[in-house]
Every structure is written in structure tokens, then in C-alpha cells.
N, C-alpha and C positions, 0 to 999 in steps of 0.2 A: 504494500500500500504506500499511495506516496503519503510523504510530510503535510502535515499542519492541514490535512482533511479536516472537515466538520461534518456531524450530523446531529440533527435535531430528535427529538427522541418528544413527542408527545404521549404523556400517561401520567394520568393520576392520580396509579395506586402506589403507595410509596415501597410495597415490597417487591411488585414486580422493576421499579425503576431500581430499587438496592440491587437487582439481580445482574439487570441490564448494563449497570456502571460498572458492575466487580467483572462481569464475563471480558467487558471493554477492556477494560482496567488489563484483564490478566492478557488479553490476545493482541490487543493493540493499545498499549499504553500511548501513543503519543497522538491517539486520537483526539479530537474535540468536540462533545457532548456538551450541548445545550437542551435543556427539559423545556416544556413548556406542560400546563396543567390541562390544557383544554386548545379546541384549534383554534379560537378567537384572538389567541396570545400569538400562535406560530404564525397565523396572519400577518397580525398587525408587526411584530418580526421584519416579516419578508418582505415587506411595503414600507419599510424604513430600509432594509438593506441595499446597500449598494451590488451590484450583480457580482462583485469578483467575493464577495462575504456570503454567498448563497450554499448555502450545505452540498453537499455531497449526496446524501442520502435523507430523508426522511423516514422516521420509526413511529407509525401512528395508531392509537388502538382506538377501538369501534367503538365502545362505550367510553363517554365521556362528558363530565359538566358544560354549563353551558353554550356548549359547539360542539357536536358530536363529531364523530371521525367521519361519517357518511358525507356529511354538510360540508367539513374542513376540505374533502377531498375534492369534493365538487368542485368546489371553490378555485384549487391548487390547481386543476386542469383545466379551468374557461381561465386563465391566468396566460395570458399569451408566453409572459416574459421567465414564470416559474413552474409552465406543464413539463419540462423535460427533466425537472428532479424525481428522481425513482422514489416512488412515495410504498412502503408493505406495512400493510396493516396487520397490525394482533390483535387479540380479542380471545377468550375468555370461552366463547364460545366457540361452538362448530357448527352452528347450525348453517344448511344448505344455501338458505334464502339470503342471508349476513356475508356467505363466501361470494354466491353470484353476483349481489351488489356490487360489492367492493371492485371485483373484476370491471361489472358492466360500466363504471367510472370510472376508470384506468388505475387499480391497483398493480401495482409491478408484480406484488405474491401478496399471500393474506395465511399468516400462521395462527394457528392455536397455540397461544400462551404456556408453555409446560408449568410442571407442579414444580420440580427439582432444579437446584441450581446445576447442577451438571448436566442437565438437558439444556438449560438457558445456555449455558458456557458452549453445548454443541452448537446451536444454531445460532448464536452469534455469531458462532465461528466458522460458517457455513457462508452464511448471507453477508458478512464481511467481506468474506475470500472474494466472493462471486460477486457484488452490488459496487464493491471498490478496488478490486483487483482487476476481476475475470473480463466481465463485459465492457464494450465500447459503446457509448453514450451520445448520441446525435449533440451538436453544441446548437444553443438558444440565443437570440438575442441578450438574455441573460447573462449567458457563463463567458 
């Protein structure tokens, strides 16, 4: 991964973000993790940023206080200048209807949330490799 990446990381529950920082922490320490509690915040964010300060990645999960991730997402993709940030939503649930959403708005992936931190530590370590290593990313106006 290169240096001084960011990604934003929307969730509200403070044990799954403890997971999400230590899995970071252990696999790519020199990453840069920004939280936001709800998407209203990751908006308003990315509408003050200037384009070279735009994340990397977005980490956003479905259920969420006032701006859910369904809304947020919407949002982030009629966004001419911030639809080509790879935005995977988590969520808690598995339910079918909540997966095809997420896709039918342009989810890049939509994971179910594990119980264990050793499963968090995999699939960070996974969707890191792959969302900021692996693949090539069309460039935006934005980046």
C-alpha cells in the first residue's frame, strides 16, 4: 500500500470501530483512519475537502443515526466529483433485501460484520490488500 493513504470509516458502534482501528493498526499501521458517527458528518467532510484530501476508501455501515448508510450512499454516487471513491458497506445484518440495495446504489462489496476480532483482522486484511493495493481505480475530477 502506498504512504499516507486515508480512509474514512463511518460507524457508530464503538466496539465494532475498536475492532476496525486495532485490525488497521496491526496490518497497516501507517494508514489514516478518520471515523465519522453517521453519513451526515462524512458529507459534510467531503464538501469541505479539497480533492487531493479525498480518502482512499470508504468503510460505511447500513444502520446508522441520523443519515443512514443507504441515504449516505446515494448521496456519495449522484456526487459527480466523489462517485469514484470505492465506498463497502457493513452491516450487522445479512439480510437479502439490505445486500441488493447497497449493490443496486453502487456498493463496491457489502460485508456482514463478524463476531471475532480475528475474523475483523481477516477481512480487513483482505479488503485492504484488494480496495488499496490490488485494483486500478478510474481517476475523477476529484483525485
Amino acid at each position: 500500500m502506498e504512504k499516507n493513504m486515508t480512509i474514512c470509516v463511518v460507524e457508530d458502534d464503538q466496539t465494532d470501530f475498536d475492532h476496525i482501528i486495532r485490525a488497521i493498526g496491526l496490518i497497516s499501521p501507517q494508514l489514516q483512519v478518520r471515523r465519522f458517527l453517521h453519513g451526515a458528518a462524512l458529507l459534510n467532510y467531503l464538501s469541505q475537502a479539497v480533492p487531493g484530501a479525498y480518502p482512499s476508501l470508504i468503510i460505511l455501515d447500513f444502520y446508522l443515526p441520523v443519515f443512514d448508510g443507504l441515504k449516505t450512499l446515494r448521496r456519495l454516487k449522484e456526487n459527480e466529483t466523489v462517485r469514484q471513491i470505492p465506498v463497502l458497506m457493513w452491516s450487522g445484518s445479512s439480510r437479502s433485501e439490505d445486500i441488493s440495495q447497497a449493490y443496486r446504489l453502487g456498493a463496491g462489496a457489502f460485508h456482514t460484520k463478524p463476531d471475532l476480532f480475528e475474523d475483523w483482522e481477516d477481512l480487513m486484511r483482505v479488503t485492504l490488500r484488494y480496495w488499496l493495493s490490488t485494483v486500478q481505480l478510474p481517476l475523477s475530477p476529484g483525485y
